[in-house]
C-alpha positions as CSV (number, residue, x, y, z in Angstrom):
1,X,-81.6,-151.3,55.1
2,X,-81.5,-147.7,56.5
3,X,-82.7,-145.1,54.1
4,X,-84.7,-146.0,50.9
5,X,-86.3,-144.2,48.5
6,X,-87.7,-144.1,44.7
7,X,-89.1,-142.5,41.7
8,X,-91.7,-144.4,39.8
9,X,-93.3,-143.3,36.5
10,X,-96.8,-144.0,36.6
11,X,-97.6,-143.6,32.6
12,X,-94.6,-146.1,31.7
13,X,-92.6,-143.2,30.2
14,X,-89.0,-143.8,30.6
15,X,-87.2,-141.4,33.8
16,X,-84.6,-138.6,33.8
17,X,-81.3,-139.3,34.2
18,X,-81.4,-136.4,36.0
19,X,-84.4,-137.4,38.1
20,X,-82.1,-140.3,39.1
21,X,-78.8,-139.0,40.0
22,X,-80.8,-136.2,41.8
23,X,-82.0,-139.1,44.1
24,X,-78.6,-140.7,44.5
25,X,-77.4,-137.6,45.9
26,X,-80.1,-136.8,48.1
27,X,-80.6,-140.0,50.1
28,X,-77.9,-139.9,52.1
29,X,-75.7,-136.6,53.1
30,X,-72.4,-138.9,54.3
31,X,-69.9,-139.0,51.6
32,X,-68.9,-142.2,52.8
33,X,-72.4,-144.1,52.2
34,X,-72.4,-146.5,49.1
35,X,-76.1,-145.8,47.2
36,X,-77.0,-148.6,45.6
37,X,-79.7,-147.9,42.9
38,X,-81.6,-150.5,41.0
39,X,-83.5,-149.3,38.0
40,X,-85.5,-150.4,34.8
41,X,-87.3,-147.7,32.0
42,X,-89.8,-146.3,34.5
43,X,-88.4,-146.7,37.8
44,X,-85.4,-145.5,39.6
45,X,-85.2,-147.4,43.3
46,X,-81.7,-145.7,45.5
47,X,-80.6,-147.6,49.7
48,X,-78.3,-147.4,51.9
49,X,-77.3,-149.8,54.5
50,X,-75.5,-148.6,57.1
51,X,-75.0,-152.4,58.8
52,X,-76.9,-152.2,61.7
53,X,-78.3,-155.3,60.9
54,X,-76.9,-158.6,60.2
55,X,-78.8,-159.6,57.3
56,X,-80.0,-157.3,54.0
57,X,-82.8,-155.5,53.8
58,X,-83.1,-156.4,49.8
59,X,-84.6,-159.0,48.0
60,X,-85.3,-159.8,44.0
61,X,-86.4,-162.6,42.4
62,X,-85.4,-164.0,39.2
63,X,-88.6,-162.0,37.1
64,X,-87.1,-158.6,38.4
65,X,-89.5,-158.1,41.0
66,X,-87.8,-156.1,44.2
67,X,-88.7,-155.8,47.8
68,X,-86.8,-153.0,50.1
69,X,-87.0,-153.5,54.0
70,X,-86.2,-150.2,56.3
71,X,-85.8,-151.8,59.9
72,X,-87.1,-155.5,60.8
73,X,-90.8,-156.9,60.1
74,X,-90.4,-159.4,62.4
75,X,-92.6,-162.0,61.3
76,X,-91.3,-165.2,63.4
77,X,-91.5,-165.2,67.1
78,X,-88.2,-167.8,66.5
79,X,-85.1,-165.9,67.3
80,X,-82.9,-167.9,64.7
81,X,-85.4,-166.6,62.2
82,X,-83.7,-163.3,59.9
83,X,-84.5,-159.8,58.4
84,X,-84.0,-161.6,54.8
85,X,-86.3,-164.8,55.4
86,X,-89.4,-162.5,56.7
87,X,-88.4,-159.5,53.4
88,X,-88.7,-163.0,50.9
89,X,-91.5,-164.0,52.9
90,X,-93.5,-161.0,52.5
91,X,-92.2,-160.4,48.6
92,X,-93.2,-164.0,47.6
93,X,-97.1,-163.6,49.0
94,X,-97.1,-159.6,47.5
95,X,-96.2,-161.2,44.1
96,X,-99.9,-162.3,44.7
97,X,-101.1,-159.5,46.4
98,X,-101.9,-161.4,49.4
99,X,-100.6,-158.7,52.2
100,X,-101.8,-161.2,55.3
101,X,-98.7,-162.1,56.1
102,X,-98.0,-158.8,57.2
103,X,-100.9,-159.6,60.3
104,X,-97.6,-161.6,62.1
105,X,-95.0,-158.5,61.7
106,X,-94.3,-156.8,65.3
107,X,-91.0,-155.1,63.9
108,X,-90.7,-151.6,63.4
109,X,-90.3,-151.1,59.4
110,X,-90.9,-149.4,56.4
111,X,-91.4,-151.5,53.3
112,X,-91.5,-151.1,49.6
113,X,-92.2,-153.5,46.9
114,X,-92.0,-153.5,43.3
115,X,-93.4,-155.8,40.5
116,X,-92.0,-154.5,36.9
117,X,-94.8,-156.9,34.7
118,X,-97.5,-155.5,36.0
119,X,-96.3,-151.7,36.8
120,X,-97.6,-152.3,40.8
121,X,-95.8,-150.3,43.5
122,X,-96.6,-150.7,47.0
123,X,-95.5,-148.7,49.9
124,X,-95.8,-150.2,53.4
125,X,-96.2,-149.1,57.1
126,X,-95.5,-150.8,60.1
127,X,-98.6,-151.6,62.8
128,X,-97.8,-148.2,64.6
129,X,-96.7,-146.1,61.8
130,X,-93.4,-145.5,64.0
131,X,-90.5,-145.9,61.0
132,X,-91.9,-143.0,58.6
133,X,-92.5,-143.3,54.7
134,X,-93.6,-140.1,52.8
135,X,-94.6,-140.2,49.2
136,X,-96.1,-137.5,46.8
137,X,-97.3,-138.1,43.3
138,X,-99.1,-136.8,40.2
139,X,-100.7,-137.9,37.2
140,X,-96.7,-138.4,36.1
141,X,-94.4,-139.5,39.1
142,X,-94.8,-141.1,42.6
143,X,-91.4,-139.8,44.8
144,X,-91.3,-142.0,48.1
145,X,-88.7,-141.8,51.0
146,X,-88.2,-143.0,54.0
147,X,-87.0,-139.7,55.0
148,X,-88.8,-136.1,54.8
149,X,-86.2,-134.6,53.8
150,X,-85.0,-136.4,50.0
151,X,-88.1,-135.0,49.3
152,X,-87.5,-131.7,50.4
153,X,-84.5,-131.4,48.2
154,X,-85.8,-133.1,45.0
155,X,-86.6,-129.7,42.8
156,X,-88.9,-131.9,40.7
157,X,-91.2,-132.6,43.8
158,X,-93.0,-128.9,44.5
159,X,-93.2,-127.4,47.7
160,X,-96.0,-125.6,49.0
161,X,-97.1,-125.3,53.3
162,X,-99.5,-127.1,54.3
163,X,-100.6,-124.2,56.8
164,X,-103.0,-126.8,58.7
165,X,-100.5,-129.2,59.2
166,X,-97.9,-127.1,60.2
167,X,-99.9,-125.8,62.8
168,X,-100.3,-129.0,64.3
169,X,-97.0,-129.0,64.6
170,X,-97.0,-126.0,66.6
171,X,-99.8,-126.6,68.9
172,X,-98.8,-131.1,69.3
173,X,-95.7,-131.2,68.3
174,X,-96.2,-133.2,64.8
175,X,-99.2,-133.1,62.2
176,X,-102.2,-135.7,62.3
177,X,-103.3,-138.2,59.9
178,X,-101.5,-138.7,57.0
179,X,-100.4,-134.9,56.8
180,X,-96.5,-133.2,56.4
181,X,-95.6,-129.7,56.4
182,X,-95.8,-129.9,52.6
183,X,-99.0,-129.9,50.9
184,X,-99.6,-132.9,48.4
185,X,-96.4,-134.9,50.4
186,X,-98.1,-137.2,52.7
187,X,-97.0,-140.0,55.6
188,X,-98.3,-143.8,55.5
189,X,-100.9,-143.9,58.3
190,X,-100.3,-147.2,60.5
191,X,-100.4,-150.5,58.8
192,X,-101.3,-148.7,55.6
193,X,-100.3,-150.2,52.2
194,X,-100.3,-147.5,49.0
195,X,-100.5,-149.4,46.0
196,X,-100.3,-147.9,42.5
197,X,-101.1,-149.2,39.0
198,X,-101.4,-148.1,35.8
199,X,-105.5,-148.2,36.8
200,X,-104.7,-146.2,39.8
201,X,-103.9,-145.5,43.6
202,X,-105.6,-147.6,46.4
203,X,-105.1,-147.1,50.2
204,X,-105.6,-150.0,52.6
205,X,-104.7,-150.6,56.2
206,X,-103.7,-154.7,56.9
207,X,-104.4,-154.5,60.6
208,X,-106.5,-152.1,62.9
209,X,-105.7,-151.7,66.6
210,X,-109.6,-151.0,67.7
211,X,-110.5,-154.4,66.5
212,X,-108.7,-155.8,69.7
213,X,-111.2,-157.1,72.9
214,X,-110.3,-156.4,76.0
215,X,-109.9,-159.6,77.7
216,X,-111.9,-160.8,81.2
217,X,-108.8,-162.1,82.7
218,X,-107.7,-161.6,86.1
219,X,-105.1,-158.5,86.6
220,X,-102.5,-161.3,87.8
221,X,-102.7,-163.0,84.6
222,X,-102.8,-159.9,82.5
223,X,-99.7,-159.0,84.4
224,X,-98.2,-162.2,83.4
225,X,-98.9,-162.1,79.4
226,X,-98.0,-158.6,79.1
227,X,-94.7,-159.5,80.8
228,X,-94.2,-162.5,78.3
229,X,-94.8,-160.4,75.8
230,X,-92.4,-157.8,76.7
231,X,-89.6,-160.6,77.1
232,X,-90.4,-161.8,73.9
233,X,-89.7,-158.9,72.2
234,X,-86.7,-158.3,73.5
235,X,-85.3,-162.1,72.7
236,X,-86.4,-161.5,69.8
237,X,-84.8,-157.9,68.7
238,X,-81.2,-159.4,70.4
239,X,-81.2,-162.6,69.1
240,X,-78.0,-164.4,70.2
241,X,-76.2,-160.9,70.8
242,X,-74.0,-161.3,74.1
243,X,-73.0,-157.4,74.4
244,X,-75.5,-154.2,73.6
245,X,-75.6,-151.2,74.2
246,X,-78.4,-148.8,75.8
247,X,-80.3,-145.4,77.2
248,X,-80.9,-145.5,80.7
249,X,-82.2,-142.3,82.3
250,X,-84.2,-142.4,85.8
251,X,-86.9,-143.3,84.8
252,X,-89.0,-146.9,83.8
253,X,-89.0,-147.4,80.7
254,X,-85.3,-147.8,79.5
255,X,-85.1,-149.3,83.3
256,X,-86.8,-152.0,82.3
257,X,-85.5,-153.2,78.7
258,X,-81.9,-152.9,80.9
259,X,-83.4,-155.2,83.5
260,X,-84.7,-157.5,80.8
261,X,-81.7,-157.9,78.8
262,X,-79.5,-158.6,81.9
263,X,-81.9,-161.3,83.0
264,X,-81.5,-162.9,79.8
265,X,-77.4,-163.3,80.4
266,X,-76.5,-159.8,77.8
267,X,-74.0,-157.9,78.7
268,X,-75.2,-154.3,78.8
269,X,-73.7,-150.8,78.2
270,X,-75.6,-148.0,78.9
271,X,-75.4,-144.5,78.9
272,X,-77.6,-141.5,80.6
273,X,-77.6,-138.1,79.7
274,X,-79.2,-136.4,82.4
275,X,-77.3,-133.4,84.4
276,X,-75.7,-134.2,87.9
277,X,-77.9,-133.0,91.0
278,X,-81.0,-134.5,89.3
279,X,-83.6,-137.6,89.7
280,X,-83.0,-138.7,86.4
281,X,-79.2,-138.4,86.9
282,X,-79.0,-140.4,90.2
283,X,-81.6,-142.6,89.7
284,X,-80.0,-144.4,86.5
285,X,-76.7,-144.6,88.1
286,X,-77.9,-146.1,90.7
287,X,-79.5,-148.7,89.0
288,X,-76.8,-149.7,86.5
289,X,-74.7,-150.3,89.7
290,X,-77.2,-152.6,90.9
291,X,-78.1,-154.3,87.3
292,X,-74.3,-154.1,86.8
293,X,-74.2,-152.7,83.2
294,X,-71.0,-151.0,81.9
295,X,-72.1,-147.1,82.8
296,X,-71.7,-143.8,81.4
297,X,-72.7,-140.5,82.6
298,X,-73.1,-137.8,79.8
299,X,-74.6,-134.7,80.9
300,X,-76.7,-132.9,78.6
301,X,-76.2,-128.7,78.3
302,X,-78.0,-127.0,80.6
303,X,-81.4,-125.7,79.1
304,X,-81.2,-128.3,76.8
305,X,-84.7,-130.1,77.5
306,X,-84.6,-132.4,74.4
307,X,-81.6,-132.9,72.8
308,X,-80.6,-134.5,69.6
309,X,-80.5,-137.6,72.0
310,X,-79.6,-140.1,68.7
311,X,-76.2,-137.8,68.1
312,X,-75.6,-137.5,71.7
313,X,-75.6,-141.4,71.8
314,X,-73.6,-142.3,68.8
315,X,-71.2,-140.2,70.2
316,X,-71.0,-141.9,73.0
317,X,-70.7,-145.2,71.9
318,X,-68.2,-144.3,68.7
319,X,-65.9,-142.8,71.8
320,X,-62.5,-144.1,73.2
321,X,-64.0,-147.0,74.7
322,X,-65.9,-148.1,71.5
323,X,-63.3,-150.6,70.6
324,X,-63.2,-152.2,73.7
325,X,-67.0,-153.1,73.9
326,X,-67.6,-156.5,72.5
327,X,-70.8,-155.6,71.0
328,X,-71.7,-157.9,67.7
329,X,-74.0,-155.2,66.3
330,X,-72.6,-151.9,67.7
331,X,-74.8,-149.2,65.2
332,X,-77.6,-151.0,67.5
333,X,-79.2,-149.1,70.8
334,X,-81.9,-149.9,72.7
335,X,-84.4,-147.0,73.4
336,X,-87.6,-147.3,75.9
337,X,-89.3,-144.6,73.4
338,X,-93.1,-145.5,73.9
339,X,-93.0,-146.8,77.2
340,X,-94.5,-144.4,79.6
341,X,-97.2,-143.2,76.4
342,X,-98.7,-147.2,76.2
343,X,-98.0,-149.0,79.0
344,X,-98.2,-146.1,81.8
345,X,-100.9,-144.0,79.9
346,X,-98.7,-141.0,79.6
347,X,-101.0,-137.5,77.9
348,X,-104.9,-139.6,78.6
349,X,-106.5,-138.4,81.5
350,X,-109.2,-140.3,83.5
351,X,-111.5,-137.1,82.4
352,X,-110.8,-137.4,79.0
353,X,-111.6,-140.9,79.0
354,X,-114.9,-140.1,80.9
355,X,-116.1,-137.8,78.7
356,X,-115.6,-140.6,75.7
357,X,-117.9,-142.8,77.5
358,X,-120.2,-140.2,78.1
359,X,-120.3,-139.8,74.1
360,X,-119.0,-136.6,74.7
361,X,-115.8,-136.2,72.0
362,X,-116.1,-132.6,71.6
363,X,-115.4,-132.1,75.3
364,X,-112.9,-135.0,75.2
365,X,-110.6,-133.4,72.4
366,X,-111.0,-129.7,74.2
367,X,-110.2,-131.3,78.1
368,X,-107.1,-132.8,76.2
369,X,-106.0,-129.7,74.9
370,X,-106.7,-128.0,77.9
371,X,-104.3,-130.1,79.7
372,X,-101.8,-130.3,78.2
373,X,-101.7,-126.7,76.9
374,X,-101.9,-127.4,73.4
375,X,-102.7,-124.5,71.4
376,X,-101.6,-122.1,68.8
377,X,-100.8,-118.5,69.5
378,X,-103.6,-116.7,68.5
379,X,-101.9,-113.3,68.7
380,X,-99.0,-114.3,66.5
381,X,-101.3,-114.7,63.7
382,X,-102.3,-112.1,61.0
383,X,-106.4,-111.6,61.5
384,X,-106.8,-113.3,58.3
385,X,-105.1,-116.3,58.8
386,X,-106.1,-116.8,62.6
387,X,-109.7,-117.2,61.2
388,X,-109.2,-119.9,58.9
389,X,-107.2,-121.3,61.7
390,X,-108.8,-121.1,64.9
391,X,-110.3,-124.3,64.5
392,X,-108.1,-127.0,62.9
393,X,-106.6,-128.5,66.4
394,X,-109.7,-129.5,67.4
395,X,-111.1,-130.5,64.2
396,X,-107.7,-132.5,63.4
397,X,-108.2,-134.5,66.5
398,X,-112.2,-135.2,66.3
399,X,-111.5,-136.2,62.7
400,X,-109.0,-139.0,63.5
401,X,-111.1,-139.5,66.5
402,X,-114.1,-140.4,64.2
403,X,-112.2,-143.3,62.5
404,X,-111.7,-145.5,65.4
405,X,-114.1,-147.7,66.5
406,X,-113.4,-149.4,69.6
407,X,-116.0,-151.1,71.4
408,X,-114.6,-149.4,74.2
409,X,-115.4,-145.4,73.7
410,X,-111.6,-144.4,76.0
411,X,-109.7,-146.9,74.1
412,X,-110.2,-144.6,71.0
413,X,-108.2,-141.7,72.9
414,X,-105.8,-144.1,73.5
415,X,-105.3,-145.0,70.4
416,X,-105.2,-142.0,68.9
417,X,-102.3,-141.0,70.7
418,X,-100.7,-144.4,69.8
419,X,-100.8,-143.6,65.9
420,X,-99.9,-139.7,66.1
421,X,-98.4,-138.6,69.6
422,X,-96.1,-141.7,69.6
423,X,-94.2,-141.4,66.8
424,X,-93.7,-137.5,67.5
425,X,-90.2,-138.2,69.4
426,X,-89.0,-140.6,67.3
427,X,-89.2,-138.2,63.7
428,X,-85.7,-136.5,64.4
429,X,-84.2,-139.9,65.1
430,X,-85.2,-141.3,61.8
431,X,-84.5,-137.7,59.4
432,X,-81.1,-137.7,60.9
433,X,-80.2,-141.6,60.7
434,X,-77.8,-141.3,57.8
435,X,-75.5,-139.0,59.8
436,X,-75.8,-140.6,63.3
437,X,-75.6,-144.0,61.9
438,X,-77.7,-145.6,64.6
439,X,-80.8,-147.8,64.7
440,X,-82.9,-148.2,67.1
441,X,-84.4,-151.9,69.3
442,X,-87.8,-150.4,70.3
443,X,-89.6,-153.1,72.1
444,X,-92.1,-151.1,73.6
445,X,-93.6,-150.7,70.2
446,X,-93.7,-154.5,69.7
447,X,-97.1,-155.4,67.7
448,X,-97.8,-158.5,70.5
449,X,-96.8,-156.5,73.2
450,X,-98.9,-153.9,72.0
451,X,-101.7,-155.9,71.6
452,X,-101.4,-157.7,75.3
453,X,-101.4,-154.3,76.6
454,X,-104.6,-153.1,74.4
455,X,-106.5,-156.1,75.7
456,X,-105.8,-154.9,78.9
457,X,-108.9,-153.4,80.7
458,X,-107.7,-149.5,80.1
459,X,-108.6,-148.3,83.7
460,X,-105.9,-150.5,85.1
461,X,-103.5,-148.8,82.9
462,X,-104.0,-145.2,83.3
463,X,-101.5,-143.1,85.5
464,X,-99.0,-146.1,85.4
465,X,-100.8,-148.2,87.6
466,X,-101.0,-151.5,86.0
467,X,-96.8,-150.5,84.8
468,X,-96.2,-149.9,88.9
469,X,-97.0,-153.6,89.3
470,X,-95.8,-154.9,86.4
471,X,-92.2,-153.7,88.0
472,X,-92.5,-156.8,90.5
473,X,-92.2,-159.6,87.8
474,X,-89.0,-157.7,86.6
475,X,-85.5,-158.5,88.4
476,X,-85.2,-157.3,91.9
477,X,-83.0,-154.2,91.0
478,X,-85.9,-152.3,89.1
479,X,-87.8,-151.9,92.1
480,X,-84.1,-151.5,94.6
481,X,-83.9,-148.1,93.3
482,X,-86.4,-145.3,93.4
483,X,-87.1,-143.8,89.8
484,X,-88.7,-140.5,88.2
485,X,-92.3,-140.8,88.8
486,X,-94.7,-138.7,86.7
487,X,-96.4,-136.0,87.9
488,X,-100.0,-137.1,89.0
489,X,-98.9,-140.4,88.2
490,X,-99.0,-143.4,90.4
491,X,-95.4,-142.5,92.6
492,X,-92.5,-144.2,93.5
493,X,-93.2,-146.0,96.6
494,X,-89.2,-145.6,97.8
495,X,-88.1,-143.2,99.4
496,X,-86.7,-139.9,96.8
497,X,-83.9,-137.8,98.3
498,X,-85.6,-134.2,98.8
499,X,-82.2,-132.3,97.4
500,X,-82.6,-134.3,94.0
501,X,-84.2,-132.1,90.9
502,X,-87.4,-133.2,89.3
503,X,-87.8,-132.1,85.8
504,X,-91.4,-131.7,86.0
505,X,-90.8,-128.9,89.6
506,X,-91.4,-125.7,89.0
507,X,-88.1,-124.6,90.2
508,X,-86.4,-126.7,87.8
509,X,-88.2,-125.5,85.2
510,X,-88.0,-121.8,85.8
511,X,-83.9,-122.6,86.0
512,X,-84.5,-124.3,82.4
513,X,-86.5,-121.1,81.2
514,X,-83.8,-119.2,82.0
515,X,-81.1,-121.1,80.9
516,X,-82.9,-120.6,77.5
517,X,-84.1,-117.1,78.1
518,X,-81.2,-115.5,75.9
519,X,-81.0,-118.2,73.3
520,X,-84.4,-117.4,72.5
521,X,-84.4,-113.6,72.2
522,X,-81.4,-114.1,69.9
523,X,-83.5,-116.0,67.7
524,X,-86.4,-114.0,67.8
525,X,-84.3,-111.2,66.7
526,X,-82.7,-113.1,63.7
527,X,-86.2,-114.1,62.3
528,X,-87.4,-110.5,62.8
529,X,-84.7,-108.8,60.9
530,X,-85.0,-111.8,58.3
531,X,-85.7,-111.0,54.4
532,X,-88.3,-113.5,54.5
533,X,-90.2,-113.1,56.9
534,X,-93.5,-114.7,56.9
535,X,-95.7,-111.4,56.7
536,X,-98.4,-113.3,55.2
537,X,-98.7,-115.5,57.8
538,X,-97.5,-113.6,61.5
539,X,-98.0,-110.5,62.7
540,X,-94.3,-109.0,63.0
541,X,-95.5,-106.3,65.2
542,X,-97.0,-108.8,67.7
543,X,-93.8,-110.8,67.7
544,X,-91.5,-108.0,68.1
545,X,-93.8,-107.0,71.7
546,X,-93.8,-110.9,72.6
547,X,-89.9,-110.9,72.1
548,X,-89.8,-107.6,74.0
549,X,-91.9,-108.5,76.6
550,X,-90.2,-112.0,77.3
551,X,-86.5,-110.4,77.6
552,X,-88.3,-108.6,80.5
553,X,-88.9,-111.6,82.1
554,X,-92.4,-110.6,82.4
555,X,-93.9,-113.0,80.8
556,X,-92.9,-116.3,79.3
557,X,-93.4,-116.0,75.5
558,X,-91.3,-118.7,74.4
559,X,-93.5,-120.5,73.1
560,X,-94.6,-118.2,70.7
561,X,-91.0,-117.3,69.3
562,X,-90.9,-121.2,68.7
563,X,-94.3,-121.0,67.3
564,X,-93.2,-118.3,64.8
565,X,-89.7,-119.5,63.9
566,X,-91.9,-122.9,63.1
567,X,-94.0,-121.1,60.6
568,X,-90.8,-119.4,59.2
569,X,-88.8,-122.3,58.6
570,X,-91.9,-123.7,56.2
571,X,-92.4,-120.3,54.6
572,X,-88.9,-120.4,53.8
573,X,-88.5,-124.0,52.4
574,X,-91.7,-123.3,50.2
575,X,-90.8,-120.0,49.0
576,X,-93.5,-118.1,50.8
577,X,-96.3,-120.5,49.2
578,X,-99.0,-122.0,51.5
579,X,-102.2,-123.6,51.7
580,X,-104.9,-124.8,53.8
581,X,-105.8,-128.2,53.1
582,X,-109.1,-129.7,53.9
């Protein structure tokens, strides 16, 4: 399964017609998809399958009972175990609302299941929370989808900003907790089952990541597991594929899965995006000639930092060569997403994880901030506003902070970013899957690699230590080639040409800047002279100076432009309504 989604009455009254057919033309925006829809007096359940996957992501039994699957649970470490023997697995032990099963999933999913004699719905989460499923209900109706934006379009679900959440997204890039853009539309937290009754709603998680020890072992044999565990996941994801296809930049992390699957006898295609002159460019060339994967060099547009990179691939593979690659399951491309951030310890600072042993979380969440520049614009906002706002970033974080409880005080940071910063670059991939029409093999956010990782002692981790020597268990070629170190990260220990672009220089990213410089007065300009602009929310006057002032070029003010269009798209989908929620 690709995209599901569902109405469900919670009273027993029969649904709309119109309720359903609404749905059926929301879940997918490709007139090609076939909806299915499966539906008794009070619910109304649509999917679409795009194929990536060998086996169906649908099961139900004989009583009428249904289970939809979004991705692969991955219950049995045995490849020549299926997507529709772990989905009846899982249905069969629901029917008694035993969820344990669930403890053995490493997959990357979204789950629903349905049982019609005793009114239950349940929505699922994977361990991580990576594959996303929103859901908002009232005393009537529960609407679920495994994409934010059925909901956006069914009229019958109300839309109204969620002002805190929406600037989260501004200041981290994606909102914490269980929180959307939309107030009253929410996101299952990792592991989390929803279940509603006729008696009500319950929330429960099936797994917790701080109730992992860190293991005593030796750092040789913590090397070893966590290396099993990383081939394990990837048997397991290609199965008995012989031809794949994949991302590899200049970097580790898709490095590594490359390296992997060519060890195991795959035959690998892969494709990097990066522009010519640069690390990133070089350095993943390089290695496919030595790994001797079937290479591609796309480059991206110039001041295009993050593109759509999911389009950019399906492109790529759909293109004149497409036929000739033997792949079994070509819709399928492995991604290192999630590398860098849990094995390297990518955005969690040795002084952040300090000040967590000292017991000192309020300077911990403001020395993250700090770092990474991770604020709102405080200008931007009307006087009114600004006060109500000036504190949610930090309060966000301390408040998910204060639900972990490690025995280890800088695991907690760690693990914070693991259920909120992770899944941040991965949200556009999954919106957008019914018009790119490909999935992604993450192995990276593997549950038992995860967890070999986690019971790793974290000061061996941070700044890509422990993943520098991890390299040497890994085919020759990963470490043949220099790659794109991060910037106060443990570096390459080869050699890097001195005339090859990093993206983190300044240089480069002044050229970048620029490259943007005009893009982004335009659209600060459109959102200024726009009907609708947000005056409850931004000060225009302020913007207009910012916009001024930045097509100067004497001061970078990008970031607020992005900041306001942010708050304007939102205004805009909600009709100008907001609210603060608590």
């Amino acid at each position: 399964m690709t995209l599901i989604a569902g109405i469900f009455s919670r009273n027993n009254q029969p649904l709309a017609d119109s309720a359903c057919a609404g749905l059926r033309q929301t879940i997918s925006r490709n007139p090609a998809d076939e909806v299915e829809i499966f539906r008794d007096q009070r619910s109304c359940f649509a999917k679409v399958d795009i194929g990536a996957f060998r086996d169906p992501g649908f099961f139900q039994d004989a009583s009428g009972a249904l289970s939809l699957l979004a991705g692969e649970a991955l219950l049995n470490r045995d490849i020549s175990s299926n997507r529709l023997q772990d989905l009846t697995a899982i249905h069969e032990q629901a029917l008694k609302d035993n969820w344990n099963g669930l403890r053995e999933a490493d997959g990357t999913f979204c789950m629903v299941h349905y049982q019609p004699q005793t009114g239950t719905l349940s929505l699922v989460a994977d361990k991580v929370g990576v594959r996303p499923l929103y859901f908002w209900l009232d005393d009537e109706l529960v609407v679920f989808a495994s994409a934010l934006r059925i909901l956006e379009e069914l009229s019958f679900v109300p839309k109204r900003m969620d002002l805190r959440a929406v600037t989260e997204v501004v200041a981290l890039g994606t909102p914490l907790a269980d929180r959307t853009p939309y107030a009253g539309i929410f996101r299952l937290k990792p592991a989390e089952i929803v279940q509603i009754t006729n008696e009500g709603t319950s929330r429960t998680r099936y797994w917790r990541w701080d109730e992992i020890k860190t293991e005593s072992d030796s750092e040789p044999i913590r090397l070893a597991t966590v290396y099993d565990r990383f081939q394990s996941a990837i048997k397991r994801r290609n199965g008995n594929d012989e031809a794949t296809s994949a991302y590899l930049s200049g970097g580790l992390d898709s490095r590594c899965i490359v390296a992997a699957l060519c060890r195991n006898r795959v035959r690998v295609r892969t494709v990097n995006f990066a522009r010519p002159g640069t690390q990133d460019y070089h350095f993943g060339n390089d290695f496919a000639e030595k790994i001797g994967s079937v290479h591609e060099s796309i480059p991206k547009d110039s001041g295009d930092n993050i593109p759509d990179y999911s389009s950019l691939m399906a492109k790529a593979l759909g293109g004149s060569n497409h036929g000739q690659w033997p792949a079994e399951r070509p819709q399928l491309a492995w991604s290192g997403e999630g590398g860098s951030g849990v094995l390297g310890g990518v955005n969690l600072s040795e002084s952040v994880v300090a000040l967590m042993r000292a017991v000192q979380v309020d300077s911990a969440v403001a020395e993250y901030l700090q770092i990474g520049q991770r604020s709102i614009p405080l200008k931007l906002l009307r006087p009114e506003i600004l006060e109500s706002l000036r504190a949610v970033i930090k309060q966000g974080v301390r408040e998910e902070l204060n639900e972990l409880r490690a025995e280890e005080a800088g695991r907690n940071f760690y693990l914070f970013l693991m259920h909120n910063d992770q899944r941040r670059n991965l949200m556009r991939h999954f919106e957008n899957i019914d018009l790119h029409r490909l999935e992604f093999q993450l192995p990276f956010f593997d549950a038992g690699f995860l967890t070999s990782v986690i019971a790793t002692p974290l000061d061996w981790c941070l700044k890509h230590r422990f993943y520098v020597k991890w390299l040497s268990l890994l085919p020759t070629p990963v470490t043949s080639v220099p790659w794109q170190a991060y910037p106060g990260h443990e570096p390459c220990p080869l050699p890097v040409p001195a005339e090859l672009a990093y993206q983190w220089d300044d240089s480069y990213r002044a050229a970048e800047d620029a490259a943007q410089k005009q893009r982004v007065i335009e659209q600060a300009s459109e959102l200024l002279r726009s009907v609708d602009f947000p005056d409850q929310i931004l000060n225009r006057r302020n913007l207009r100076l910012a916009k001024w002032i930045h097509s100067r070029g004497w001061r970078d003010y990008r970031y607020a432009i992005e900041a306001a269009q942010t708050y304007h798209l939102y205004a805009r989908k909600c009709g100008g309504e907001f609210v603060l929620s608590s």
